[in-house]
N, C-alpha and C positions, 0 to 999 in steps of 0.2 A: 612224882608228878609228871605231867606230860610236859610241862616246859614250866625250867625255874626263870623265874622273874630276875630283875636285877634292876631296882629303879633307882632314881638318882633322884637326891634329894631335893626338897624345897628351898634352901637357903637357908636365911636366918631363924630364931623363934619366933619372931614378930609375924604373926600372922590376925589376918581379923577374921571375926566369927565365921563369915561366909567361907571364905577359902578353907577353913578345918572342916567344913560340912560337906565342900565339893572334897575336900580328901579323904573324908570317912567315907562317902558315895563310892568313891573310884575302887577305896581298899575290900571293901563288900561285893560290887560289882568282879573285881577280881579274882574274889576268890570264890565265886558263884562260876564265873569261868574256865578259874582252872578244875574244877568240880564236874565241869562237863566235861573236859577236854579229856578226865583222866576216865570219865565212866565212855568218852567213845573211843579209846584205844583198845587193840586187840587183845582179847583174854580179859578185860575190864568184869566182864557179867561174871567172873569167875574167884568172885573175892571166897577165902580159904579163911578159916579159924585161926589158925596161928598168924593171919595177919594183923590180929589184933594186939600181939604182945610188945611192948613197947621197947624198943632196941636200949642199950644203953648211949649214954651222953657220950662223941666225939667218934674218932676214926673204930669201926668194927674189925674185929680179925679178918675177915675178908678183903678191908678195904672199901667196902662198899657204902653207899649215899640212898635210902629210899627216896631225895628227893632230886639227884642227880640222874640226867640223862646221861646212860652210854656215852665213850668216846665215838666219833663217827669218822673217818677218811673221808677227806674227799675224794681224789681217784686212788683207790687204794689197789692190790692185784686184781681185787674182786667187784669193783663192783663201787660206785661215786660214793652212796653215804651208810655203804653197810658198817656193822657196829663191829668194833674190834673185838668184841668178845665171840664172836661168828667165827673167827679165824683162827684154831686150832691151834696154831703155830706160834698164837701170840700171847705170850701175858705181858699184862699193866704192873709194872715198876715204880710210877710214879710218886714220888716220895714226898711231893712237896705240901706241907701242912696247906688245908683247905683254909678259904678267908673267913673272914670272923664272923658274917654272915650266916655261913652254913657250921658253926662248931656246935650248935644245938639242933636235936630233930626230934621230932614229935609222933608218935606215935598214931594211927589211923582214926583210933576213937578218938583223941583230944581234937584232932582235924576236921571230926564232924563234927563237934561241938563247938568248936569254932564258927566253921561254914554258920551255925545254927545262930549263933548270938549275932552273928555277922548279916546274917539275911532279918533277924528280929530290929537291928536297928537301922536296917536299911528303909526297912517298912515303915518306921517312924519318921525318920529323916524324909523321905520323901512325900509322906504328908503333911508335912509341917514346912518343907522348903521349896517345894517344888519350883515354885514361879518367884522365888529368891536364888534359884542356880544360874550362876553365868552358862554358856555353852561353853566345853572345852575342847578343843581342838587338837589334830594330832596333825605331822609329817602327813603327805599322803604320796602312797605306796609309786613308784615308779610309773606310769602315764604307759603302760601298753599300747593303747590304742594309738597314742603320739608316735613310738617307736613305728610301730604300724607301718605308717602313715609317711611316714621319713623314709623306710625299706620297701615301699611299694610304689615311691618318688623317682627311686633308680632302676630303670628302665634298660634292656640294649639298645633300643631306638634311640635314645636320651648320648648313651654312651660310643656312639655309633655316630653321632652327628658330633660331638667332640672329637673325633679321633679324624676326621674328614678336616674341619678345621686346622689341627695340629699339623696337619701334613699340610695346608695350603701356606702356612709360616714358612718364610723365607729362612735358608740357610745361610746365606752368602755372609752375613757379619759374624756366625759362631755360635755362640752360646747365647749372645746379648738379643737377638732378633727374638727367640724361645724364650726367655726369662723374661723380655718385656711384653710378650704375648700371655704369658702366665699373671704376670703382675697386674694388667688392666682386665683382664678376665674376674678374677679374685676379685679385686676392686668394685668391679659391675656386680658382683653376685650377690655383695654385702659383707667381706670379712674385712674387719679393722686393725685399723696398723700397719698396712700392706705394705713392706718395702724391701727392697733390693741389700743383698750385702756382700758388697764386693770385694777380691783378694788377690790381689797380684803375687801369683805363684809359678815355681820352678817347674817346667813343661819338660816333659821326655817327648819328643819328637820323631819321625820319620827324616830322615838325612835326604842327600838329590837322590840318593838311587837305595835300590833295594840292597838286603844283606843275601851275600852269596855263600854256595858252599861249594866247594872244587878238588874232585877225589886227585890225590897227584898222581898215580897212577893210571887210570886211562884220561887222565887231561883233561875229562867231562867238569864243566860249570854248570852250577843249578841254582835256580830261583828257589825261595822258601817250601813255593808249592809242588816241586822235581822238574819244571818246564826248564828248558835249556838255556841259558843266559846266555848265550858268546852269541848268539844269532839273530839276538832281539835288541834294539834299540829304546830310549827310552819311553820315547811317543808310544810304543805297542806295549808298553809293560801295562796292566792292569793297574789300579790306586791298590788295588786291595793286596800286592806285592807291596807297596811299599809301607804299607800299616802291621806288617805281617813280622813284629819285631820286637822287644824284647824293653818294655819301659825303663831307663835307669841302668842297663847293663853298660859294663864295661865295653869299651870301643876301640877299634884298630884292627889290626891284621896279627891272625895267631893259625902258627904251622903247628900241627899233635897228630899222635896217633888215638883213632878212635875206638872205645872200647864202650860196651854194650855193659849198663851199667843197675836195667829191669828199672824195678819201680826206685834204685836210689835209697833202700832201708838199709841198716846193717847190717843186716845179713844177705844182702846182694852185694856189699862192699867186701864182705870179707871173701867172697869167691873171687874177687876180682885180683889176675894175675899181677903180682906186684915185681915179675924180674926186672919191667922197666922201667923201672922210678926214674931213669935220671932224663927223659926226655919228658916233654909237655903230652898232658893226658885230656882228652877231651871228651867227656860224658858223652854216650848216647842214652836219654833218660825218660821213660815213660810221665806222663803224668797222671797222677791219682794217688789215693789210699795219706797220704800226707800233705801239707801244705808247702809249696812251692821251695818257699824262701827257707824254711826249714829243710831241706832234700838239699838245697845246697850249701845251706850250713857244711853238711856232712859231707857235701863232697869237696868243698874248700879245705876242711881239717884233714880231709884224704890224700890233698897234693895234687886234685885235680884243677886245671887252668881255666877250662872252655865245657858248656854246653849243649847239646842239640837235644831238643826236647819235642816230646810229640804226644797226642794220644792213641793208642793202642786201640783198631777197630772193633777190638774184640770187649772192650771196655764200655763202647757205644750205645744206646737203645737200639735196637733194630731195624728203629724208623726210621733211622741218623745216617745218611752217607753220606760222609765228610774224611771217605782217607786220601782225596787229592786236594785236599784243602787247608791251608795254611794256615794260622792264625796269631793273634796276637796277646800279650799277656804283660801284667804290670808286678815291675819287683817290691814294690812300694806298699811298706804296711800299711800306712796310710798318714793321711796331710801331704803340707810343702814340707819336702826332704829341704831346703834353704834354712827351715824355721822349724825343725824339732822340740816338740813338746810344748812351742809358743804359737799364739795366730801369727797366721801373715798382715799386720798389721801396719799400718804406718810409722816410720822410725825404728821398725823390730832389727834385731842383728841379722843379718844374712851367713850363709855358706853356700858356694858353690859346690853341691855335690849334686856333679852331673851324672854320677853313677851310684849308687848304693849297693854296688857287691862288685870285688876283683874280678870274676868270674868273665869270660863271654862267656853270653846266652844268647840262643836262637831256635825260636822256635820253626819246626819245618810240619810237613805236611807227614801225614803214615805213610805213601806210596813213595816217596823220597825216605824214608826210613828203613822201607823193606828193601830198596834199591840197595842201599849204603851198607846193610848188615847181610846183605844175600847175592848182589848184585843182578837179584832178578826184578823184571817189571812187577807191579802191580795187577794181578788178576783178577779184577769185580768178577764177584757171585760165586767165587771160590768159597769152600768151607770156610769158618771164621778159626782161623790156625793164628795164639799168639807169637807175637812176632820176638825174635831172638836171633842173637848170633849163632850160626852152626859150628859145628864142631872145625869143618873141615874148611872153614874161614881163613883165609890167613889176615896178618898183621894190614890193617888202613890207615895211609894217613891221609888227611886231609888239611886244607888251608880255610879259614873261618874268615871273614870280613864283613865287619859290623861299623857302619856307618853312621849310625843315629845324631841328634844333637840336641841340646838343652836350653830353651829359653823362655824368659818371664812374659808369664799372658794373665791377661785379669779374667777371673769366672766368678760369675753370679753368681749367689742366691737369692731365691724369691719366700719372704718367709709371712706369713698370714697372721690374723688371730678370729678366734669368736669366744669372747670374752667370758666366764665363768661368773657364776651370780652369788655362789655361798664360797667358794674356793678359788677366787681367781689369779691365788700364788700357788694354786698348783696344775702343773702343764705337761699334756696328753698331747705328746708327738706324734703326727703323720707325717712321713717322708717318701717322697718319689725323686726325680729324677731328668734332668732335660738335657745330658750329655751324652757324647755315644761315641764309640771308636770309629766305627767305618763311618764313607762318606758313599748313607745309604738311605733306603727307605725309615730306618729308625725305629720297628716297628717294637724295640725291646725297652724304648723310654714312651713313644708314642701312646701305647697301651696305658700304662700306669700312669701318666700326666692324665689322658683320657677320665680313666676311672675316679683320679682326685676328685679330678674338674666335678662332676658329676654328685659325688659324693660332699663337696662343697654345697654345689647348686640346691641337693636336700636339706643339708640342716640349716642355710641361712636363708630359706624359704619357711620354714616354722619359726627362724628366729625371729621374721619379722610379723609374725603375729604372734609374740610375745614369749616361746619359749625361750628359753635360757639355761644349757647345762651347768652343773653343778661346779665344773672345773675348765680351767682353759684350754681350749685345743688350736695347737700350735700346726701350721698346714703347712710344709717346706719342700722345696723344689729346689734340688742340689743342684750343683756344677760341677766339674771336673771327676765327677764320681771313677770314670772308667781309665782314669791317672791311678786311682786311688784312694777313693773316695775322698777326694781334698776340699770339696765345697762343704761336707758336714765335719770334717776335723777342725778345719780353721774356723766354724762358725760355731763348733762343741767349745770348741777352748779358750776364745775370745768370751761365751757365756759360762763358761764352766761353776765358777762359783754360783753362781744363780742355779743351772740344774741340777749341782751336786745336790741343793737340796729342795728342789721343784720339780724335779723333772719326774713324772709316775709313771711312764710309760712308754714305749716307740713303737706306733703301729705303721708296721712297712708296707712300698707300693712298687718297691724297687726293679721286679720283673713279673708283674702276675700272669704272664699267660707264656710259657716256654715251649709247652708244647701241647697235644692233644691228646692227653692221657689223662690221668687221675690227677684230685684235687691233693695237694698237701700241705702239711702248714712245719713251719719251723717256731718254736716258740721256745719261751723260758719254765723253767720248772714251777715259779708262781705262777704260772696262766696256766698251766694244765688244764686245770678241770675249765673254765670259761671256752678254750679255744674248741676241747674236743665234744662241748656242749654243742657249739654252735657248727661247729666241722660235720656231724652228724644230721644233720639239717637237711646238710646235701650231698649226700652220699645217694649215689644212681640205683639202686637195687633192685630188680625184677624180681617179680613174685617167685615164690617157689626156689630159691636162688638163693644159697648160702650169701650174706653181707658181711664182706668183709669190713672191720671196723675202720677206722679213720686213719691216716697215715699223719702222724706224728712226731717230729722226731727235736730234741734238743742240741743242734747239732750246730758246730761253725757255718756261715754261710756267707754270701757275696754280697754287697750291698753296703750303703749309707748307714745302715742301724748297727755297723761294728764299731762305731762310736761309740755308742749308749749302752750296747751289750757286753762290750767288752772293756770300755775304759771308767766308765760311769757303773756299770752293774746295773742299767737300767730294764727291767722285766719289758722284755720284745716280743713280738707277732710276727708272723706272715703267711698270708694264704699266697699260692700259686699252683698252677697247673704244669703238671711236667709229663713228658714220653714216657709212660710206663719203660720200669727197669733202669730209668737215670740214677736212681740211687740206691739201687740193690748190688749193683756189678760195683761199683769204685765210687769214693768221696771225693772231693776236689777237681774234679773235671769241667767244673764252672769258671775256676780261672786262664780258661782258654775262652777267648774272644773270636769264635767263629765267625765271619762275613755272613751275613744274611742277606739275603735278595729279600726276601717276603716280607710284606707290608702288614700290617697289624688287620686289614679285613680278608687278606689271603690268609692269615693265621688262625681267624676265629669269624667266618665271612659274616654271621649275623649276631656278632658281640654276645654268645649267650655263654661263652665261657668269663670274659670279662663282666658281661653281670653278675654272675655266681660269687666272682671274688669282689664286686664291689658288694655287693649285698655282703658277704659275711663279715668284710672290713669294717661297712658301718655298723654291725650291728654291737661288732667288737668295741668301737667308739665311742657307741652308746653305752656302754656299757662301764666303760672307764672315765666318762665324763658323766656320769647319771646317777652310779650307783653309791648310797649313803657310807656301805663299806667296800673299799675296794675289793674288786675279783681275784686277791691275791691268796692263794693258800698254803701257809707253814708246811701243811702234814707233806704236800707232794713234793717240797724241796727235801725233808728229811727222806721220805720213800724212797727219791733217786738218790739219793746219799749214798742211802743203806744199800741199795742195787746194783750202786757202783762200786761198791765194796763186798759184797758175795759174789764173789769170779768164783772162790777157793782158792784163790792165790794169796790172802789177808792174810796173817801172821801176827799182826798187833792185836792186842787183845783191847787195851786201850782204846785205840782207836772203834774198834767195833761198838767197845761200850758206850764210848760215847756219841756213836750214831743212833742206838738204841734211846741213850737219854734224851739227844736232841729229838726223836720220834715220839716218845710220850710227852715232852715240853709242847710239841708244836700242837698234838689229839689235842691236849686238855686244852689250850689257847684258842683254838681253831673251834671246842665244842662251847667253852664255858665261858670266852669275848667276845666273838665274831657273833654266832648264830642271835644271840638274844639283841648286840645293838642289831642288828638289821630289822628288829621289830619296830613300828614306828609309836607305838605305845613306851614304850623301855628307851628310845634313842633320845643320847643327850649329844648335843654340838662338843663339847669340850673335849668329850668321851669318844666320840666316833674319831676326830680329827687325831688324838691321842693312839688310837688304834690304828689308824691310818697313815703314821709317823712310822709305826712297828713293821707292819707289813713293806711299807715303800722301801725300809732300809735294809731288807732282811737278805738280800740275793750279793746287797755289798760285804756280807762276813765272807763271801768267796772269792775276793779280789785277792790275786797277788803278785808281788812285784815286777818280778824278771822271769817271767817264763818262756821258754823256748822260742828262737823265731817261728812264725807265723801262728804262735796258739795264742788262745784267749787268755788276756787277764783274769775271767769269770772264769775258773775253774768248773762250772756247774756245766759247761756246753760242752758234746764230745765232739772228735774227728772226726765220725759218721752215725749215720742215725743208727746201728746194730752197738752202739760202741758200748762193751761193759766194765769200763773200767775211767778212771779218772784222767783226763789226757796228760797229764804230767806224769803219771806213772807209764806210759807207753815210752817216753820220754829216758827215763829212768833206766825202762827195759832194754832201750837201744844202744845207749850210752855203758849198758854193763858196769855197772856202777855200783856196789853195794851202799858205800855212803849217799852217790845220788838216789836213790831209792828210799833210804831212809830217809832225810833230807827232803823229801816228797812228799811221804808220808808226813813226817813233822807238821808241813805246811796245810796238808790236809786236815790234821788234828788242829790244829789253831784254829782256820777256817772254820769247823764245827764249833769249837767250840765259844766263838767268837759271837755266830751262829746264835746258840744255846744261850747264852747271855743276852742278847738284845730281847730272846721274848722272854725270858725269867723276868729281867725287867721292866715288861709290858705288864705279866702278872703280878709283879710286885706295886707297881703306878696303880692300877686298879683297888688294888687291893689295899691300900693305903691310903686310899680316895675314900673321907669322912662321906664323903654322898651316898657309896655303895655300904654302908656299916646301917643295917636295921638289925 
């Protein structure tokens, strides 16, 4: 058939004459329908003689269903809903007996003679009942036109007069001036619940003076960015020297010789000259390709003291000159370091930990890196040559002096609601942002509070002539994010029980506009297909022009949503706009906090890149607050499973297989649950919310406990968007470990298989469901 039904029953036996007449109508009507459906599918006109022979009772040697549809992928290698039998490479294994439902099939002639007796008492029934049938009603289909109407609301003009606004907000009080500008904004627009939620947390600060570096041989002093310190007073020193520092690092004065130390993997440690272990060692340390706090995991277990870190111009987009440029960078996984694992809440236990690594750290500028490892100036417009120690280098030492200081500041958040109408326990996060390192234009929180703002302003503009999404969407404007993201930690963990089991989703707004290149999105393996649906929208393509398809990637990223993503497992979004080649050359180059001059309309003067990503964000909203079933897809979490485990480096056999099985579990779920409730004929409340249980919790079978500093708890996100392999086993590979390896692996086989169990038991619930039994 062209599509198997799956309806849900009536309730009890007590029915009165009428209701059995409107249900003999619908079951005639039905199958008058599905009668069409299958004579307009392709090759229909081309019924064959042996279609007549009637299969025997239950599973055939094949395997095969004549009333079952094809398994379908949704982003499969090939192609959203090609059928897995297209794909050479693939056979169906599934072994799980079919529901009780489908254990009898019927042969094509009994089918027409049915259709026949089925349309003969239709005929009757309807002259004898006609103007005795109640009308019956269905779901009706998602309101297009509404959506419409919502993404043609948000305007750059619209977005453009918000971001004008945001900048006329006073800075002078902090965070609380922005938070209470958000807060009566929100309020005026129509969202409910509007309120503040504050937290008195442990602050990494800028000290009186900047951190210096002082070669002890030619007696030269340098500010972070290479400018001269012995000559400058405080009043001439820049703000942006004194931001230009190292959150949470270890503090004081540290004498070492400094050794060139690359990007900091293991295999740049292990060239690293070890005759003089017995003096203090001071990293010089690219940043990239790894996460911060991890790189110096390794170089603390290596006997290194101290620090200097920078990025490599050669690492840069093109468009990027920034090598006399300093910048700043936070140690902090995330939250108040004082209150590990707890909110900052009133009466909470404290610790003073004004540093969270032994380490000094400091970050300097690349022309102060190439001084220190060459002692030549820095050349602009010189070939792009990575930078390195030369051979005919000799021994440097240098004196480190890190001033910083640590104290308790209260940061807001602003957190919203528009309340949901069939599901208003469950809650569709958007998160932006109204804190910022430097003391600047802002243009890297400005934009995205903008975009809310705006994005707000449309759906509680239809709210108030009567729409109402399906589920609740939760609108939050962090604080202290650029500490550490500590306004969404402390406000994740104080609610934690509540979204471990409501929380559906985090749609980000954390930096959409970076720079002037191609659109991107970062998301989770459940959102695939939704995001690259809608990514494809707005892809720029000139006629004639090969289009490249959409840049995607499942990767770690910066922002307020590594709460949700990583501690929670909650399936995340985000579109933004980046400098072509940010993330082809090196991963993690975002946790440097460059100084920006430029204002959010020098960066996009007529808001048409921030329209693009407000439009795709709402449409993504709508989308998760709208839809009967959620946009969540099984098959694309097992796809990347399986993907991340064909390097050819695999070796478990086990493990493969049961990536294989988690793959056939999630096809048949994804062909034989999802597709049929989204029909609004077939969808029952109890059944969809039951489905919708399976999907939301499906990305938490890949949490796991202790993994490496700075990776994800969510196993499913890599190091960088090229990344083919599981990022605990990179981990694995570093550490040289055969038991850590193994050990890895282990945890990945659970994962799966943990995985593999929560939809078995979706198909089991179903399938055990007296409603679905005809």
């Amino acid at each position: 058939m062209a599509y198997r039904k799956v309806r849900a029953g009536h309730g009890g036996p007590l029915h009165s004459r009428a209701l059995e007449n409107v249900e003999l109508q619908a079951t005639a009507l039905e199958l008058e329908w599905d009668m069409e459906k299958e004579l307009e599918e392709p090759g229909g006109d081309r019924f064959q003689l042996e279609a007549s022979v009637c299969h025997p009772v239950g599973n055939s040697s094949d395997g095969g269903d004549p009333d079952m549809e094809p398994i379908q992928p949704s982003i499969s290698p090939r192609g959203r809903f090609e059928r897995l039998e297209e794909d050479p490479d693939y056979m169906t294994h599934f072994t799980r007996p079919l529901p009780k439902s489908q254990w009898r099939t019927f042969c094509p002639l009994a089918r027409y003679a049915l259709l026949g007796a089925g349309l003969f008492i239709l005929g009757l029934i309807l002259g004898r009942y006609t103007h005795a049938t109640p009308n019956q009603t269905s779901s009706p289909p998602p309101d297009n036109d509404l959506y419409q109407k919502i993404l043609q609301d948000i305007t750059a003009e619209k977005i453009q007069s918000h971001i004008r606004a945001l900048n006329a907000v006073s800075t002078e009080d902090g965070e609380l001036s922005r938070a209470l500008y958000l807060f009566r904004q929100w309020t005026d627009l129509g969202l409910t619940n509007v309120y503040l939620a504050n937290y008195s947390v442990l602050l990494s600060l800028p000290g009186s003076s900047p951190g210096t570096i002082t070669d002890k041989a030619s007696k030269k002093c340098y500010l972070p960015d290479g400018n001269a310190c012995n000559t400058l007073n405080l009043e001439t020193i820049s703000s942006d020297q004194f931001f230009s520092f190292a959150a949470y690092s270890a503090t004081g004065i540290l004498e070492g010789e400094m050794i060139d130390v690359q990007y900091g993997s293991t295999r740049d440690l292990s060239q690293v000259n070890t005759s003089n272990q017995g003096t203090n060692r001071i990293a010089l340390l690219k940043l990239g390709q790894a996460p911060l706090i991890y790189k110096l995991s390794l170089l603390a277990d290596a006997g290194f003291v101290g620090v200097l870190t920078y990025v490599d111009p050669c690492d840069l987009p093109s468009q990027q000159s920034q090598e006399d440029k300093a910048f700043g960078i936070t140690l902090n996984p995330g939250g108040d370091p004082s209150t590990p694992m707890d909110p900052s809440i009133s009466g909470s236990y404290r610790e003073l930990r004004k540093n969270l690594t032994s380490l000094f750290v400091q970050p300097i500028a690349a022309s102060l890196a190439r001084e220190l490892l060459s002692g030549l100036p820095f050349e602009r417009g010189s070939p792009c040559t990575r930078l390195s120690m030369s051979a005919t280098s000799g021994r440097r030492n240098i004196t480190l002096k890190i001033g910083t200081k640590a104290e308790y500041k209260t940061i807001y958040n602003v957190i919203g609601y528009l309340k949901g109408a069939t599901n208003p326990d469950r809650y569709v996060l958007v998160g932006g942002r109204h804190g910022r390192w430097y003391q600047g234009n802002g243009a890297e929180w400005i934009g995205g509070a903008a975009v809310m703002t705006q994005i707000i302003a449309s759906l509680t503009m239809q709210a108030k002539q009567g729409w109402q999404p399906d589920r609740t969407t939760l609108f939050c404007s962090w604080g202290g994010s650029e500490f550490g993201n500590i306004g969404s930690f402390e406000w994740g963990e104080e609610n934690r029980v509540v979204l471990q089991s409501s929380a559906v989703a985090y749609v980000s707004l954390h930096h959409p506009v970076r720079g002037k290149g191609v659109l991107q999105s970062v998301t989770s393996p459940s959102l695939l297909q939704l995001i690259s649906d809608i990514h494809k929208k707005f892809l720029n393509c000139s006629r004639g022009v090969s289009c490249p398809g959409p840049r995607i990637s499942s990767m770690q990223t910066l922002g307020d949503g590594t709460f949700f993503a990583n501690q929670l497992a909650v399936p995340t979004a985000e579109f933004a706009f980046q400098d072509t080649g940010t993330a082809e050359k090196t991963s993690f180059l975002h946790e440097a906090l460059f100084p920006d001059d430029s204002s959010a309309e020098l960066l996009d003067p007529f808001s048409g890149l921030y329209e693009t990503v407000a439009k795709a964000t709402g449409e993504t909203i709508l989308h998760l607050v709208s839809d009967p079933v959620l946009p969540f897809y099984p098959l694309d979490v097992a796809l990347d499973v399986q993907n991340k485990l064909n390097d050819g480096k695999m070796g478990a056999d086990e493990l493969l297989a049961k990536a294989a099985s988690l793959r056939e579990s999630s096809a048949f779920f994804q062909s034989e649950m999802m597709r049929p409730a989204n029909d609004p004929k077939e969808r029952d409340p109890s059944h969809v919310r039951m489905l919708n249980d399976v999907l939301q919790n499906l990305e938490r079978s890949f949490i796991i406990a202790n993994p490496p500093p700075g990776f994800y708890r969510n196993i499913l996100y890599g190091l960088d968007a090229r990344a083919v392999q599981f990022s605990i086993l990179k981990n694995a590979d570093d550490v040289q470990s055969p038991s850590k390896f193994n050990q890895s692996l282990s945890l990945i086989l659970n994962a799966i298989n943990s995985a593999e169990t929560l939809i078995r038991s979706g198909l089991d619930l179903f399938e055990n469901d007296p409603n679905r039994a005809s």
